[in-house]
C-alpha positions, 0 to 999 in steps of 0.5 A, spaced: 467 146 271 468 142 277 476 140 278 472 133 277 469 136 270 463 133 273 456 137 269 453 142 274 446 137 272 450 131 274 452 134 281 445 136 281 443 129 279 448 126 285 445 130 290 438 128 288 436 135 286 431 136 280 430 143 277 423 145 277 419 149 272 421 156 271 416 160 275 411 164 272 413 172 273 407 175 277 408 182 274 411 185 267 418 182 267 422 175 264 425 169 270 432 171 267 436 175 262 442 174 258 447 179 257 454 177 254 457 173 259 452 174 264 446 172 266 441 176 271 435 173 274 429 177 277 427 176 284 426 169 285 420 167 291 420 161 295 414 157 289 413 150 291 408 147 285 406 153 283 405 155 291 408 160 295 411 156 301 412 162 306 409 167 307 409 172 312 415 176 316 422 175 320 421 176 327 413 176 327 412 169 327 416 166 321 423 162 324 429 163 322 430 156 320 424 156 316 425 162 312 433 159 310 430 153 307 425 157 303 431 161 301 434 155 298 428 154 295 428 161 292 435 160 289 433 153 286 428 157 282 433 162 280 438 156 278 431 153 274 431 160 270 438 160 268 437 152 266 431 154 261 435 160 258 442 158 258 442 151 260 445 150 267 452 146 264 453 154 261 454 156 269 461 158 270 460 161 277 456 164 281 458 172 281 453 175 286 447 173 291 442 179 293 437 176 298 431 180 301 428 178 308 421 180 310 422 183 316 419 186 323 421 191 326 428 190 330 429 183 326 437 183 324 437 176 321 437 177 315 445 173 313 442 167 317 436 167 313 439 168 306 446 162 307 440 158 305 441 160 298 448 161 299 449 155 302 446 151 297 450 155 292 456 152 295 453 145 295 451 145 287 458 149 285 463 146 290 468 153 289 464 157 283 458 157 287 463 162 292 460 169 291 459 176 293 452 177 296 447 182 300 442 180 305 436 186 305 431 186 311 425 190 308 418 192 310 414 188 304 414 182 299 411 180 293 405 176 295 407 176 302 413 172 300 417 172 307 424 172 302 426 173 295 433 171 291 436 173 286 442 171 281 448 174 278 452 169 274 457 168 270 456 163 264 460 160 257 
């Protein structure tokens, strides 16, 4: 915890921030999964209300600006998976950030995208939300999604 030990849903409280419903997986697979002192969430697309709130590619209409928020909104429905399966309290920091970006041809942006989620991460956990992170560019999405985030975290 933080060195105030202030709960993780506290600071999540103070900055205003609700935790939505877990997103429905679109395919065979669970939001997260909990190995040791791990948890592993899948992909997580930028789902507002059940909607998806970006679709299309980085360098092909879509802002950079855009794209990073929804980043954000990818990596509050990662934290909302890992609350339903092990409660948020439980995170003792975020290990790693994998962020895959829709991209045109010649789009090189994809760090500037995926710092919205990382960003995020460090404003919800202060220093344990400091990680290890990959940003993808790829031809493709589920459901046209411009990004997607997934989390790797450490829990109690």
């Amino acid at each position: 915890m933080s060195e105030t030990t202030q709960t993780w849903s506290a600071r999540l409280a103070e900055l205003g921030i609700e935790l939505p419903a877990v997103a429905a997986p679109v395919a065979a697979y669970v939001p997260a999964v909990r190995t040791g002192n791990h948890v592993f969430t899948s992909g997580q697309l930028p789902f507002v209300d059940g909607k998806l709130s970006l679709t299309g590619k980085l360098g092909a209409g879509v802002s950079d600006a855009d794209a990073k928020a929804a980043a954000r909104v990818c990596a509050l429905n990662a934290l909302a998976a890992i609350d339903a399966l092990v409660g948020i309290d439980n995170v003792a920091r975020v290990v790693k950030v994998v962020g895959f970006v829709a991209s045109a041809e010649g789009f090189t942006g994809q760090p500037v995208v995926i710092n919205g989620a990382s960003e995020f991460l460090v404003e919800v956990f202060g220093d344990a939300g400091i990680h290890a992170r990959s940003a993808v560019g790829v031809a493709e999405l589920p459901l046209g999604a411009a990004v997607e985030v997934e989390l790797i975290v450490e829990v109690r």
